[in-house]
C-alpha positions as CSV (number, residue, x, y, z in Angstrom):
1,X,47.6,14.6,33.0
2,X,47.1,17.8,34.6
3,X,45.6,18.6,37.9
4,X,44.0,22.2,38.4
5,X,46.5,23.1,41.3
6,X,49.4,22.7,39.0
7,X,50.4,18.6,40.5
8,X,51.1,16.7,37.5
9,X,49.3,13.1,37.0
10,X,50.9,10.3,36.0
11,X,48.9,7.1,35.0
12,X,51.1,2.9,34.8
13,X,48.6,0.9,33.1
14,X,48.6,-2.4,31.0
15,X,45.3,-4.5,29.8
16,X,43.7,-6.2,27.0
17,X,42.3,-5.4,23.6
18,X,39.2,-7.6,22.2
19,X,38.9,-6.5,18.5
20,X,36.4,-7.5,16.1
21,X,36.5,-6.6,12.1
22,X,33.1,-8.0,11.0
23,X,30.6,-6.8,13.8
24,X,30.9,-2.8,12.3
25,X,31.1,-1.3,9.2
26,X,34.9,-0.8,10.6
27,X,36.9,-2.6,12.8
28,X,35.7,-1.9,16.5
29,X,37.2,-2.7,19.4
30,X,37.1,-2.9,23.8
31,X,39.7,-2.3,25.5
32,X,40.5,-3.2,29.7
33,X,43.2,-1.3,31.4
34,X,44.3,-1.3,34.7
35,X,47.4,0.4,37.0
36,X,47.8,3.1,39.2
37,X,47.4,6.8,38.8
38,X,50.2,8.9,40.8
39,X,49.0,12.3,42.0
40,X,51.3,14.7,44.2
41,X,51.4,12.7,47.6
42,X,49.2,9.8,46.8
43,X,48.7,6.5,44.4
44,X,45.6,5.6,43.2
45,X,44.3,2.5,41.6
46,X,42.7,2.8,38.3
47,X,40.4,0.9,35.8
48,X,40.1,2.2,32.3
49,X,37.3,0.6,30.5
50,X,36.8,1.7,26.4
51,X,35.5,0.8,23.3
52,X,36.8,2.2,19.4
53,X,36.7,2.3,16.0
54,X,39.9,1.8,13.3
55,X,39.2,3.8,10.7
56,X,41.3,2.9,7.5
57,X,42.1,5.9,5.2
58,X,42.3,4.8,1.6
59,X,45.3,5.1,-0.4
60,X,47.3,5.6,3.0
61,X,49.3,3.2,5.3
62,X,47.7,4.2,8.5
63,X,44.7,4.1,10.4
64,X,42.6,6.5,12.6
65,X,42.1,5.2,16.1
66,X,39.2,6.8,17.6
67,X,37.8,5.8,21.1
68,X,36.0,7.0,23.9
69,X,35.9,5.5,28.1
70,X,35.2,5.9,31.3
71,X,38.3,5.8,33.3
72,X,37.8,5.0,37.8
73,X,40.0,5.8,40.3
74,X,39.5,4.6,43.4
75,X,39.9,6.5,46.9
76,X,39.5,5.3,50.1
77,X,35.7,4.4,50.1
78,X,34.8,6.1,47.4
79,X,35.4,6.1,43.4
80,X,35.9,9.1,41.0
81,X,34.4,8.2,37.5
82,X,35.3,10.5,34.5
83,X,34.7,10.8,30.7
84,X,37.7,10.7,27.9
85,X,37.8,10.5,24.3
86,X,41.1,10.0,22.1
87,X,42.2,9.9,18.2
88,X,45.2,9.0,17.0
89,X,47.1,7.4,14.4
90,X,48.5,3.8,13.7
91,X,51.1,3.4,11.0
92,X,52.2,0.5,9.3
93,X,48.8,-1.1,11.0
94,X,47.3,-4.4,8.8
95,X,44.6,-3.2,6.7
C-alpha cells in the first residue's frame, strides 16, 4: 500500500477461506485474515474480513476471483475501517 505522505504500507496476514460451490450460481466464498499492518514508525494489528465469487471462464483453465472487504486496523483506542475490492486470476484452479 501507499500512504498519502509518501510512507509505504506493508500488510503480514494469514487466515481461512470457507468456500461453498452450490449456494450461488458460482462458487462464492468468505474469507478471515488477520496480521499486522507496518506503517513508517508504527505496527498495527489488522482484521480483514471478505466475501467473493470464482468465476470460471469457459474454454479457459483459469478462474476470475473477484471479492470485496472491509479491512480494520486497530490504534490505540480506536479502529480505522476501510473499503477494498480485488480481481484477479487463478490458473490451473479445479473447475
Amino acid at each position: 500500500g501507499h500512504e498519502w505522505d509518501g510512507g509505504t504500507v506493508i500488510e503480514v496476514l494469514g487466515g481461512l477461506r470457507a468456500s461453498n460451490d452450490t449456494l450461488l450460481k458460482w462458487p462464492c466464498f468468505a474469507e478471515l485474515k488477520v496480521g499486522l499492518t507496518h506503517y513508517p514508525g508504527a505496527n498495527r494489528p489488522v482484521v480483514h474480513p471478505s466475501v467473493g465469487l470464482e468465476l470460471p471462464w469457459s474454454g479457459h483453465d483459469f478462474k476470475v476471483i473477484a471479492s470485496v472487504g472491509t479491512p480494520i486496523v486497530f490504534f490505540s483506542g480506536n479502529s480505522d475501517i476501510g473499503l477494498e475490492g480485488g480481481i484477479g486470476l487463478a490458473w490451473g484452479a479445479r473447475r
